[in-house]
DODREN-920495 format. One record per residue (C-alpha): residue in one letter; chain; x, y, z. Coordinates in Angstrom, 2 decimals, always signed. Example, Ala and Ser with C-alpha at 12.3 -4.5 7.8 and 13.67 -1.06 7.14 Angstrom:
<sites>
<site "a", "A", <+12.30, -4.50, +7.80>>,
<site "s", "A", <+13.67, -1.06, +7.14>>,
</sites>
This chain:
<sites>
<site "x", "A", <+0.00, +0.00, +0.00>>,
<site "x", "A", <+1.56, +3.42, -0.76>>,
<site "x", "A", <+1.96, +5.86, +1.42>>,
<site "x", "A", <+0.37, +9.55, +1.10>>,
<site "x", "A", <+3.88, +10.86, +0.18>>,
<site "x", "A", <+4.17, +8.26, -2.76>>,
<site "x", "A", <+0.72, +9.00, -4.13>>,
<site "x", "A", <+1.76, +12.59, -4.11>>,
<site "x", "A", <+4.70, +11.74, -6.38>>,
<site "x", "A", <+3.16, +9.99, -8.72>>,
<site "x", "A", <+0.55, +12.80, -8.98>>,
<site "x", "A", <+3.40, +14.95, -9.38>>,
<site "x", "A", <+4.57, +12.62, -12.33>>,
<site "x", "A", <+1.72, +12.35, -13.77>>,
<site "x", "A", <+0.66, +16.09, -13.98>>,
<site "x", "A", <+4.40, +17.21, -14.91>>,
<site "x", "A", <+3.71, +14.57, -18.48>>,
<site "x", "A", <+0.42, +16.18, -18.80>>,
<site "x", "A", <+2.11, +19.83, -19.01>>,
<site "x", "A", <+4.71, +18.41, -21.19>>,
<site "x", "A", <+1.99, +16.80, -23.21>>,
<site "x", "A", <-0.02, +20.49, -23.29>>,
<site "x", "A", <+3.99, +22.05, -24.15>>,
<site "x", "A", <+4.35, +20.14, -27.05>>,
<site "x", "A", <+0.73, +20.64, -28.47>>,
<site "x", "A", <+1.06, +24.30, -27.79>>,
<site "x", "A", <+4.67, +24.60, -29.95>>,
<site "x", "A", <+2.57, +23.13, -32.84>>,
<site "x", "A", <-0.10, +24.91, -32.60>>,
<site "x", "A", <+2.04, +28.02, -33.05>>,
<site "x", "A", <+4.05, +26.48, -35.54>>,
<site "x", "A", <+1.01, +25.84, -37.69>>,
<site "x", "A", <-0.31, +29.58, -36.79>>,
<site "x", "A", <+2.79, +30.63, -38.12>>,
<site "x", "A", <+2.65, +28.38, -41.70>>,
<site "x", "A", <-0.81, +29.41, -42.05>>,
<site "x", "A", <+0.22, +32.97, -42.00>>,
<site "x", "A", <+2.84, +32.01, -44.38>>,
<site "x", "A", <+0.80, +30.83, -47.39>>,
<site "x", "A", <-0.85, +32.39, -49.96>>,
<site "x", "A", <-4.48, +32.65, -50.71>>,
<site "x", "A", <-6.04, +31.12, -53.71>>,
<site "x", "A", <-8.09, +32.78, -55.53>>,
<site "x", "A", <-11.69, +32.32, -54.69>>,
<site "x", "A", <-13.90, +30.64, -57.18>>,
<site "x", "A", <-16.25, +32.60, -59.24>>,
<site "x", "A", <-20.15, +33.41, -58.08>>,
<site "x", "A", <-22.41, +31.79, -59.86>>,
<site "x", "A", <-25.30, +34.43, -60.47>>,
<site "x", "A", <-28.49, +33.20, -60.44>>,
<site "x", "A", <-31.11, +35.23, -62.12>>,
<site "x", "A", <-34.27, +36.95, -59.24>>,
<site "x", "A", <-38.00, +35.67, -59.89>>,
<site "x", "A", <-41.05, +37.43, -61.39>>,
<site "x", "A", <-40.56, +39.20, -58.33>>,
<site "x", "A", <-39.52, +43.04, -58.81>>,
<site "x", "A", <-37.72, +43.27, -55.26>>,
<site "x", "A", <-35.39, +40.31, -53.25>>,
<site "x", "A", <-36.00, +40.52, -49.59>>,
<site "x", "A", <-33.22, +41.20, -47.47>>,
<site "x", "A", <-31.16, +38.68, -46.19>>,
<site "x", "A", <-31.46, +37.72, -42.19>>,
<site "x", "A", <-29.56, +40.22, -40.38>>,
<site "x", "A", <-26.40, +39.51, -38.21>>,
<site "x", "A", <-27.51, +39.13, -34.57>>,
<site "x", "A", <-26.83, +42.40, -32.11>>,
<site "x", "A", <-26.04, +40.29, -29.10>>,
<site "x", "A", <-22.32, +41.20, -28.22>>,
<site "x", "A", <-19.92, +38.68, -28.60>>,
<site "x", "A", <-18.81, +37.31, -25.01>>,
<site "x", "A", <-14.91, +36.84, -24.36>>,
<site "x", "A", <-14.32, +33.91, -22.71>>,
<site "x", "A", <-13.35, +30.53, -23.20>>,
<site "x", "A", <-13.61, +28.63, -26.68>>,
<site "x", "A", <-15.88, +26.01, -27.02>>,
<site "x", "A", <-14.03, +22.86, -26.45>>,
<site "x", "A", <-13.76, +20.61, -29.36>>,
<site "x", "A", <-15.58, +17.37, -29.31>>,
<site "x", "A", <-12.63, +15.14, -28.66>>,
<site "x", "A", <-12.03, +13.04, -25.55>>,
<site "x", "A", <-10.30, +14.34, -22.95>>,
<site "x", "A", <-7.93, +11.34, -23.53>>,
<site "x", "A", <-7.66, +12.45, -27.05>>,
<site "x", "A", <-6.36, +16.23, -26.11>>,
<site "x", "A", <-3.30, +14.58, -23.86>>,
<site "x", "A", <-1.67, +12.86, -25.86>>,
<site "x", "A", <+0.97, +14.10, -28.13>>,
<site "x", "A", <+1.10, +14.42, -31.90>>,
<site "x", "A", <+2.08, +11.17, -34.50>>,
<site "x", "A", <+4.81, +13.50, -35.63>>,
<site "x", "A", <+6.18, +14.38, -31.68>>,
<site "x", "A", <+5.95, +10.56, -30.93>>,
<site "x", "A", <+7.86, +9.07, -33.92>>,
<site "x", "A", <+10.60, +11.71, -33.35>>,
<site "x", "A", <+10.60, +10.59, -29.59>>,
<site "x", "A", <+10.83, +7.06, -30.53>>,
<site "x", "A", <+13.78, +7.74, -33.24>>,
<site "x", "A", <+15.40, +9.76, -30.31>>,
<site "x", "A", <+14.98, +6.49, -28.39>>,
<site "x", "A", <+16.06, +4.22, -30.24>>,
<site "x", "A", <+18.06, +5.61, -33.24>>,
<site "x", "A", <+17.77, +5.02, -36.97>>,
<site "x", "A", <+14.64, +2.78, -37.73>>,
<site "x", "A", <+12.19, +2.00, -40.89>>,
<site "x", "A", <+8.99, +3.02, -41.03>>,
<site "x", "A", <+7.52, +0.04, -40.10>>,
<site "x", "A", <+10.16, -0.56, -36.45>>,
<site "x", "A", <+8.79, +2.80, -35.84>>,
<site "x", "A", <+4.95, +2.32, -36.54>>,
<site "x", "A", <+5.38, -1.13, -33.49>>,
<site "x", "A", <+7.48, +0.89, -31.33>>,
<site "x", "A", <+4.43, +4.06, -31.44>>,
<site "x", "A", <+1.71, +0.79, -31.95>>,
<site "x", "A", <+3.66, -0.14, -28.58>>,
<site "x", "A", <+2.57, +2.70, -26.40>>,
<site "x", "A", <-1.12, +1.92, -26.59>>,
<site "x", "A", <-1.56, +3.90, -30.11>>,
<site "x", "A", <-4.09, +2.75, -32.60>>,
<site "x", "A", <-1.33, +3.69, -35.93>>,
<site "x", "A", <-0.38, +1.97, -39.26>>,
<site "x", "A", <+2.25, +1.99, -41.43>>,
<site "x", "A", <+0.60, +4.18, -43.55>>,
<site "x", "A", <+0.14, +6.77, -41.43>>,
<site "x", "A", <+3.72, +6.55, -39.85>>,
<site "x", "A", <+5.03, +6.92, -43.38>>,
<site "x", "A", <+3.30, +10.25, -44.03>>,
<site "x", "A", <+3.88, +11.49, -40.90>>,
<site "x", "A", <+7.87, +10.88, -41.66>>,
<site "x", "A", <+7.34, +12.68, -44.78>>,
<site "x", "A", <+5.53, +15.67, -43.50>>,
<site "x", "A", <+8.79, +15.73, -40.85>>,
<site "x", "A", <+11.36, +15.23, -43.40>>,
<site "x", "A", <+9.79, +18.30, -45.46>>,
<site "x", "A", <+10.07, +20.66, -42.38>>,
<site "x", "A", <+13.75, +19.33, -41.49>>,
<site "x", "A", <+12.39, +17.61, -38.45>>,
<site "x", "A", <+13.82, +13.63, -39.93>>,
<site "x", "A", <+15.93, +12.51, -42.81>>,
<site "x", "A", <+15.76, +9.19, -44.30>>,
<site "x", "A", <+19.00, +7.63, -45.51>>,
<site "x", "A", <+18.91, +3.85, -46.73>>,
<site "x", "A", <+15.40, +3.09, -46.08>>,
<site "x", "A", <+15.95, +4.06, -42.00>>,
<site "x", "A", <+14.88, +7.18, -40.79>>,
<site "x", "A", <+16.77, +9.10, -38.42>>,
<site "x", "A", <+16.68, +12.44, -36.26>>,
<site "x", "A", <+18.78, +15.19, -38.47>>,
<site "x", "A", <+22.27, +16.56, -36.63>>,
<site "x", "A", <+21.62, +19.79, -33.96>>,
<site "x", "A", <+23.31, +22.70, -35.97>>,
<site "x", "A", <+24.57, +25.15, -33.95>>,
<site "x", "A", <+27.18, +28.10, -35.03>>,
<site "x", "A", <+30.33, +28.39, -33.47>>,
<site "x", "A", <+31.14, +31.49, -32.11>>,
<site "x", "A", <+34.21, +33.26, -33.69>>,
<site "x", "A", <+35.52, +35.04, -30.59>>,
<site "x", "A", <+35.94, +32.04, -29.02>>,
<site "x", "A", <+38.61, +30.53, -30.66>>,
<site "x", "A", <+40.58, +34.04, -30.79>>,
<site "x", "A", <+39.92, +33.94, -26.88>>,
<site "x", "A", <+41.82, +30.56, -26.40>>,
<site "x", "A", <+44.62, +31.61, -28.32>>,
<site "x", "A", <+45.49, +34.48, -26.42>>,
<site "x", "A", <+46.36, +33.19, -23.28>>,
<site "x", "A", <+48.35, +30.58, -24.64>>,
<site "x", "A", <+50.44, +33.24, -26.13>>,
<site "x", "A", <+50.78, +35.36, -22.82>>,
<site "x", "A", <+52.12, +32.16, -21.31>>,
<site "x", "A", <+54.65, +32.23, -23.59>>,
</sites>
């Protein structure tokens, strides 16, 4: 039987993997905000214009209701509440490549099939595409891997190690 100070932990645990969860839906959610600014419009299709009745006036159309709008909460979609924890395909194959290492599609689709997730090949495939087109995986002999963290050396850096080395002398 646990004690009240274990319960609390694993409360702890389990909220701190539900703000992780909420983290990681919240950096795609501005990600796609930001790609759907991005894109261009299409051009809308044309109006098809229908020609009035015998009638000499139309009557007006119903007008827009005058009831303010309230500022509050969104409605809540209609997806479980189990549904809105859990993470994105795309955030759980790169977690399981992370994992793991380089994998096919299909070692990737039973590792995610693994943690409880209703997921096919199919859809793990796409998924790896949609990543590899934003940079996010890269394929290389039919095993797909997490690309290599770029960062920029700094220049001063190297001018800074030098120069002690040379007082020392």
């Amino acid at each position: 039987m646990p004690t009240a100070v274990e319960q609390i932990h694993t409360k702890i645990a389990e909220l701190e993997t539900k703000i992780a969860d909420l983290r990681i839906a919240e950096r795609e959610l501005l990600a796609l905000e930001k790609s759907s600014a991005r894109q261009a419009r299409t051009a809308p299709e044309p109006k098809i214009k229908q020609k009035p009745g015998p009638k000499a006036k139309q009557k007006p159309g119903p007008k827009a209701s005058l009831r303010p709008k309230v500022q509050g909460e969104p409605k809540a979609p209609k997806a479980s509440a189990a549904a809105e924890a859990r993470q994105t395909i795309g955030a759980a194959i790169t977690e399981v490549i992370d994992r793991h290492g380089a994998l096919s599609a299909a070692e990737i689709a039973e590792h995610v099939k693994a943690t409880g997730r209703d997921i096919n090949n199919r859809t793990v495939s796409f998924a790896l595409q949609a990543l590899k087109k934003r940079g996010r995986a890269k394929n290389t002999d039919g095993k797909w891997s997490l690309p290599k963290a770029r960062g920029r050396r700094p220049a001063a850096s190297s001018e800074a190690s030098n120069q002690p080395a040379e007082a020392a002398e």
